[in-house]
C-alpha positions in Angstrom: 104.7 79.1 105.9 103.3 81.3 108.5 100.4 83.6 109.0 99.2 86.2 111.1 95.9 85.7 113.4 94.3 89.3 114.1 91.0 89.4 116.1 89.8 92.5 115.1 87.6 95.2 116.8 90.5 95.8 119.8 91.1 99.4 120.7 95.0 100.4 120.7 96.7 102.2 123.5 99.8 103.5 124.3 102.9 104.2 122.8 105.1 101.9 120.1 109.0 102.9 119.3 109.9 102.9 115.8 113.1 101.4 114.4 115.6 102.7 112.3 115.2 103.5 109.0 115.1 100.5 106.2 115.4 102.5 103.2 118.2 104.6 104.7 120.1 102.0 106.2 120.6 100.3 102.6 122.5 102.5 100.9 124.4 103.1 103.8 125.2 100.1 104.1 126.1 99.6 100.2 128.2 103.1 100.9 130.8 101.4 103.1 131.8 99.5 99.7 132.6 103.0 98.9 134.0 104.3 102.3 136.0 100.8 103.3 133.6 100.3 106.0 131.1 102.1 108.9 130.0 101.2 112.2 125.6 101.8 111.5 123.7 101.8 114.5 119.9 101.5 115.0 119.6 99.4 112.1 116.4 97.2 111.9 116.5 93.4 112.5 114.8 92.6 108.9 114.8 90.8 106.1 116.2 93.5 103.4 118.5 94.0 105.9 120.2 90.2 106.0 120.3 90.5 102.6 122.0 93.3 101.9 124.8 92.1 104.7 124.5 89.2 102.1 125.7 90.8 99.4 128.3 92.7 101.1 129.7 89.5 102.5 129.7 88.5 98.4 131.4 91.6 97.5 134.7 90.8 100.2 133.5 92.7 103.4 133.0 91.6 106.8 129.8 92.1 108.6 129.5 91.3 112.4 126.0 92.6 114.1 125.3 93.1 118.0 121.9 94.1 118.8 120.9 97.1 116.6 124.9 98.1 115.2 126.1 96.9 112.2 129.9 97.1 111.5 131.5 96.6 108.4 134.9 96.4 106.8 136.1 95.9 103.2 138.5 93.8 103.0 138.6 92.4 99.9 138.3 94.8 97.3 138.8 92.2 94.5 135.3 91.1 94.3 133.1 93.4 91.6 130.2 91.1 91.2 126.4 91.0 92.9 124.9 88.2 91.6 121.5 87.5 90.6 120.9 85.1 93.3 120.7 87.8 95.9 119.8 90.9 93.5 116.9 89.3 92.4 115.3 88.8 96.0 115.6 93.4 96.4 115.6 96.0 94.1 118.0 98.0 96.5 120.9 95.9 95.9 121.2 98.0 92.8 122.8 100.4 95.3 126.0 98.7 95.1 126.3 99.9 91.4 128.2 103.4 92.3 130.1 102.9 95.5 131.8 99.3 93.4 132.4 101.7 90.1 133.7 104.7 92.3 135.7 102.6 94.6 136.8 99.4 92.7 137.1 100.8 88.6 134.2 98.1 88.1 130.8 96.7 88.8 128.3 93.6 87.8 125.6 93.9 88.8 122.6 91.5 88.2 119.2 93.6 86.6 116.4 93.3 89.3 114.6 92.9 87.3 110.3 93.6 88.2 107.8 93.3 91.4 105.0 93.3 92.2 103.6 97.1 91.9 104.7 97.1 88.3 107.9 97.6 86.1 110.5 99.6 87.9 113.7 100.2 85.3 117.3 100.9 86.2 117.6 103.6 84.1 117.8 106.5 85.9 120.7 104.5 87.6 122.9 103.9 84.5 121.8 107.4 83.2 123.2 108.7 86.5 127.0 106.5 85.8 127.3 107.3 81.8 126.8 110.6 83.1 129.8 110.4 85.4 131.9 109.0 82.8 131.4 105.2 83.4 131.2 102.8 80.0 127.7 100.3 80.4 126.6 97.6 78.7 124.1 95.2 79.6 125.2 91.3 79.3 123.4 88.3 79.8 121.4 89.4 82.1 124.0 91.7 83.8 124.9 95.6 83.9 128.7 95.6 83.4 130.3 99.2 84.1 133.5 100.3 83.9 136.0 103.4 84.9 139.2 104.1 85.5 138.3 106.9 87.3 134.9 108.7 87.2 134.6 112.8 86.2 132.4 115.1 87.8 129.2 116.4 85.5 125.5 117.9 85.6 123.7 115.0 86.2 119.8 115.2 84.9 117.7 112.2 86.9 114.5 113.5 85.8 112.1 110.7 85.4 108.6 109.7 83.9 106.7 109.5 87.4 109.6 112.3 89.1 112.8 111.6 91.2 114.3 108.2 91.7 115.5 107.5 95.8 117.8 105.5 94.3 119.1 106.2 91.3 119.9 109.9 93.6 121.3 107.8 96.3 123.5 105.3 94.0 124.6 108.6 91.8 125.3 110.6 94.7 127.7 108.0 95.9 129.2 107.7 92.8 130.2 111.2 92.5 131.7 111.3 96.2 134.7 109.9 94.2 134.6 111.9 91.3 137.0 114.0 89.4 135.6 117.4 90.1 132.0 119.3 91.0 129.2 117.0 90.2 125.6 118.3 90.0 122.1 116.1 90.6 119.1 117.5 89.8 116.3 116.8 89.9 117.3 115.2 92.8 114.8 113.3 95.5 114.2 115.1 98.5 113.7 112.0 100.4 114.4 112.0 104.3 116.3 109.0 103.3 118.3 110.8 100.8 119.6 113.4 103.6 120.7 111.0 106.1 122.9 109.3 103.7 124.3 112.3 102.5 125.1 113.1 106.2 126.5 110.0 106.4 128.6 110.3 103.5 129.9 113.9 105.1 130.9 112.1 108.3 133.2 109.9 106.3 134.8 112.9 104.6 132.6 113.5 101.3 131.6 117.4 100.3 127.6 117.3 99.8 125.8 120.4 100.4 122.0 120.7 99.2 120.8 117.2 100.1 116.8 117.5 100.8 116.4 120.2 97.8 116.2 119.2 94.2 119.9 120.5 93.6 122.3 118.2 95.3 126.0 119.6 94.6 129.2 117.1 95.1 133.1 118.2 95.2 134.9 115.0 94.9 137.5 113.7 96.6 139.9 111.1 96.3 139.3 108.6 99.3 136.7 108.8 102.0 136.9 107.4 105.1 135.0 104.7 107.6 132.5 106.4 110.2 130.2 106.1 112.6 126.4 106.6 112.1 123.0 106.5 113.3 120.0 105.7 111.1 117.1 108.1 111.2 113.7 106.9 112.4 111.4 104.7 109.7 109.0 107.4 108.6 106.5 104.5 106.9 106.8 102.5 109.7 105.9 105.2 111.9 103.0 105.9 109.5 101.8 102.4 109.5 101.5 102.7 113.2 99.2 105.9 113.3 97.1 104.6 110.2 96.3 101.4 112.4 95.5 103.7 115.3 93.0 105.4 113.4 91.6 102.8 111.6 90.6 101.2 115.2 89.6 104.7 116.4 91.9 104.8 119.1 95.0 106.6 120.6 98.7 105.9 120.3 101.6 107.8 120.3 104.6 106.8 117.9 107.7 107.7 119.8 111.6 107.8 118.6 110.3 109.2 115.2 110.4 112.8 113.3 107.4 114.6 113.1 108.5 116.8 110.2 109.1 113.4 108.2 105.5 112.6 108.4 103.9 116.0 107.6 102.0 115.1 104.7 100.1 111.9 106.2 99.5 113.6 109.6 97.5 116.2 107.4 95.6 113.7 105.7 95.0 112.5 108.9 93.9 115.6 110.5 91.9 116.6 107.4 90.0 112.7 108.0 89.1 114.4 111.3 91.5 112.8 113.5 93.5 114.9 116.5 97.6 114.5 115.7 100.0 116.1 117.8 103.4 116.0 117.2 106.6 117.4 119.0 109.6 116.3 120.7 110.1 113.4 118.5 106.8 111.8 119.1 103.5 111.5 117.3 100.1 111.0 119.0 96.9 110.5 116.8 93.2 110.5 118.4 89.9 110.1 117.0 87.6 113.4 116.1 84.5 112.8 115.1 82.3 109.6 115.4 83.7 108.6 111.2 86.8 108.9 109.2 86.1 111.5 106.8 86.4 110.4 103.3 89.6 112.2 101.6 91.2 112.5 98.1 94.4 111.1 98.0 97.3 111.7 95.3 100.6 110.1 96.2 103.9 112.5 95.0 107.5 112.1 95.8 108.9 113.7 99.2 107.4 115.9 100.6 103.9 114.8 99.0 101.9 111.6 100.3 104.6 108.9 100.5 103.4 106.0 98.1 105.0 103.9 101.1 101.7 104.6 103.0 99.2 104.7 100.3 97.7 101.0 100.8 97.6 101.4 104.1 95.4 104.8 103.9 93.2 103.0 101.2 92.8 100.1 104.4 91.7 103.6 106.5 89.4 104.9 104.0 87.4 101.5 103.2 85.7 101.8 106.4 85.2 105.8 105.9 82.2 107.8 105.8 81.5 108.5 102.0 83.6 108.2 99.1 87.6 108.7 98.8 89.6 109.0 96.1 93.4 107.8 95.9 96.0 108.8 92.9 99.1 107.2 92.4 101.3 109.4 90.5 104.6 106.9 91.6 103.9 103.5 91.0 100.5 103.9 89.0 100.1 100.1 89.1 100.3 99.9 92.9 96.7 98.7 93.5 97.1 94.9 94.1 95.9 95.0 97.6 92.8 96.3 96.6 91.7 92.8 95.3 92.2 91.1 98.6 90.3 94.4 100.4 87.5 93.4 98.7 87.7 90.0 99.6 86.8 92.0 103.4 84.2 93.6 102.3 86.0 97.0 100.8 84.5 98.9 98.0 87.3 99.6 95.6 86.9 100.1 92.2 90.0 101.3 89.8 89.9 103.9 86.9 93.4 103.5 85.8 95.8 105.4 88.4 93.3 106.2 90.6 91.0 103.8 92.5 87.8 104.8 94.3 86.6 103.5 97.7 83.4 103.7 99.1 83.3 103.5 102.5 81.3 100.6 104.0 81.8 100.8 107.9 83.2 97.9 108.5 85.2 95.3 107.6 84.7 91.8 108.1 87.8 89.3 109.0 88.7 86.6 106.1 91.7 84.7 104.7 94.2 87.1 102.9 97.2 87.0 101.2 99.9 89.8 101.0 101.6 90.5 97.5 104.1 93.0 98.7 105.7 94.7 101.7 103.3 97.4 102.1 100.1 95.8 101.0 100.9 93.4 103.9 101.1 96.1 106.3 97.3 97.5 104.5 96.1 93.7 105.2 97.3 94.1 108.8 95.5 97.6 109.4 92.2 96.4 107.9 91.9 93.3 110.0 92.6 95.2 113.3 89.6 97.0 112.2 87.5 94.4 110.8 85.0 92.3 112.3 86.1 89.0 113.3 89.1 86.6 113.0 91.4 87.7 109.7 94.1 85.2 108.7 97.4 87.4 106.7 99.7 85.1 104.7 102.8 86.3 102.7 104.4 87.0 105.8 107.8 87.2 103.5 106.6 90.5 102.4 106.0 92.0 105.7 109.4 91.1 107.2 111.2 92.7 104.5 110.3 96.0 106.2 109.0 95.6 109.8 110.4 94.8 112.6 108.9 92.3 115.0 105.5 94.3 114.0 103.2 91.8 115.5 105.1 92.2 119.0 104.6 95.9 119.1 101.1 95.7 118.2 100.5 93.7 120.9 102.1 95.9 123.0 99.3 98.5 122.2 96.3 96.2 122.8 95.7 94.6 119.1 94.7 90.7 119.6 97.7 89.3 116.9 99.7 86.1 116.9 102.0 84.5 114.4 101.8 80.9 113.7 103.2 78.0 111.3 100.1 76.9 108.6 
């Protein structure tokens, strides 16, 4: 096991590069099931990452990494199975259900099963294959589909709490292959959502309207390996200018896309903080002597990414008056707010939305991370906080940042990792 010293109280400064995308290079890389293999580059050293490669490996291709590329071949297109072994350790190996139905007649794939910010069904997923044409049945444990050949259709993904990522991504996929003009809407207008479609494009798939709630598909009846560079994390990137403002200091996040962060560099801006961003770079300053308190309701793209919620609830504990936070996507996703407290934070929760009162200032403790971003929240607050903070659950956090306590040294923060 190991943990995560911060001494709080440092001022950041500088500049920190964000890596490529993790949420966009997962179903790209589940895509080259579909495509018979890519060459992905800036893809992030981390742990969803190996994983995935993992699975691939299980499903008869060949991955070989150097540096930041990833290049993959099928070569065995025999192998229809992800097992629950590997499944069960990320939700987005579900992303292997279309490109293995499209591609290979068949898929089973092991049900993720839940996590730790609440229930999150495969529904939308196998509503997104039946709709295609596919036959699914749940067995032991596993989804089993099947199709000789899939047939485009008007695909609904509507969902309780709005558009799935994935479940648009996997379907997406799918129909690449399709007989015919597949429609998906409502379809997420995820960042993610358009790079893989662009991806997809560059290995001969028609897409138009990805990044719209319409996404149109003309199948066709192979597609192609191709080269491909990830876009920049948007939540990582975020991560970075919420611990700059929690410490009241300036840092620029470089290598990202501004437009990606819109919503949060408002919220920002609206907290009283000065955020410029142009030429692929983000710099965030502190205003006024306080964080302004804010009211907070997470939506799917291009509202408040949920991705960044716990970290802004880290911001907003040490605000001036009372905040609010909403969260209208994963409406259980408050388990940080325990182990907030245990910092001092004032955080109480009337169901989906919690209320924090502001107290100044943190003080440094023992704390334990339950998921990836509630790590990255436990790693804002104690750059803030008063004193030594100790993070455990480091698990969490390397499932979706890369070498994060390197780059925060880089700015200033006093961090080290160490075996307990």
């Amino acid at each position: 096991m190991e943990e995560l010293r911060i001494e709080g109280g440092a001022r950041l400064k500088g500049s920190v590069t964000v890596s490529g995308s993790k949420n966009a290079a997962l179903p790209a890389l589940a895509a080259a099931v579909l495509t018979g293999g890519a060459v992905l580059r800036r893809v992030p050293r981390l742990a969803d990452i190996d994983t995935m490669c993992e699975l691939l490996e299980c499903l008869g291709c060949r991955v070989v990494r150097r540096g930041h590329t990833l290049r993959v071949s099928a070569d065995d297109p025999s192998r229809t199975e992800a097992p629950y072994e590997i499944v069960s350790r990320m939700r987005a190996s579900i992303c292997v259900l279309g490109p293995l139905l499209a591609a290979r007649g068949h898929a089973r794939v092991a049900l993720p099963g839940g996590c730790a910010i609440g229930l999150r069904p495969v529904d939308l997923h196998l509503k997104g294959m039946e709709a295609l044409g596919a036959s699914i049945s749940v067995e032991h444990g596993y989804i089993v589909a099947r199709a000789r050949r899939l047939k485009g259709a008007h695909v609904r993904l509507a969902g309780r709490f709005g558009p799935s990522v994935l479940a648009t991504a996997n379907t997406m996929m799918a129909a690449t292959l399709a007989d015919g003009r597949s429609v998906i809407e409502p379809a997420a207008q995820e960042p993610e959502v358009v790079d893989l479609a662009a991806f997809l494009r560059g290995c001969g798939a028609r897409i138009t309207g990805a990044g719209t709630p319409r996404i149109e598909i003309e199948g066709v009846s192979a597609l192609r390996a191709a080269e491909h560079t990830v876009i920049a994390d948007r939540i990582e990137a975020g991560t970075y200018l919420l611990a700059a403002a929690a410490t009241r200091s300036e840092v620029t996040v470089t290598r990202c896309r501004p437009k990606h962060l819109a919503a949060l560099v408002g919220a920002l801006r609206e907290a009283g903080f000065h955020v410029d961003g142009a030429d692929g770079a983000v710099t965030v300053a502190p205003g006024g002597r306080r964080t302004r308190p804010l009211n907070v309701v997470t939506a799917p793209y291009p509202g408040f990414p949920t991705d960044l919620q716990p970290q802004t609830m880290a911001l907003l504990s040490g605000a001036d008056g009372t905040s609010t936070i909403t969260e209208t996507v994963f409406p259980q996703r408050f388990t940080h707010a325990a182990e907030l407290a245990r910092m001092g934070a004032r955080i109480t929760q009337e169901g989906a939305t919690a209320v924090v009162e502001g107290v100044g200032r943190l003080h440094g403790t023992e704390v334990e991370a339950s998921d990836l971003r509630a790590g990255a929240a436990l790693v804002v607050a104690a750059l803030s906080a008063e004193g030594v903070s100790r993070v455990r659950g480091l698990e969490h956090i390397d499932r979706g940042y890369e070498d994060l306590e390197g780059k925060l040294s880089s700015l200033g923060a006093r961090i080290t990792r160490s075996a307990v």
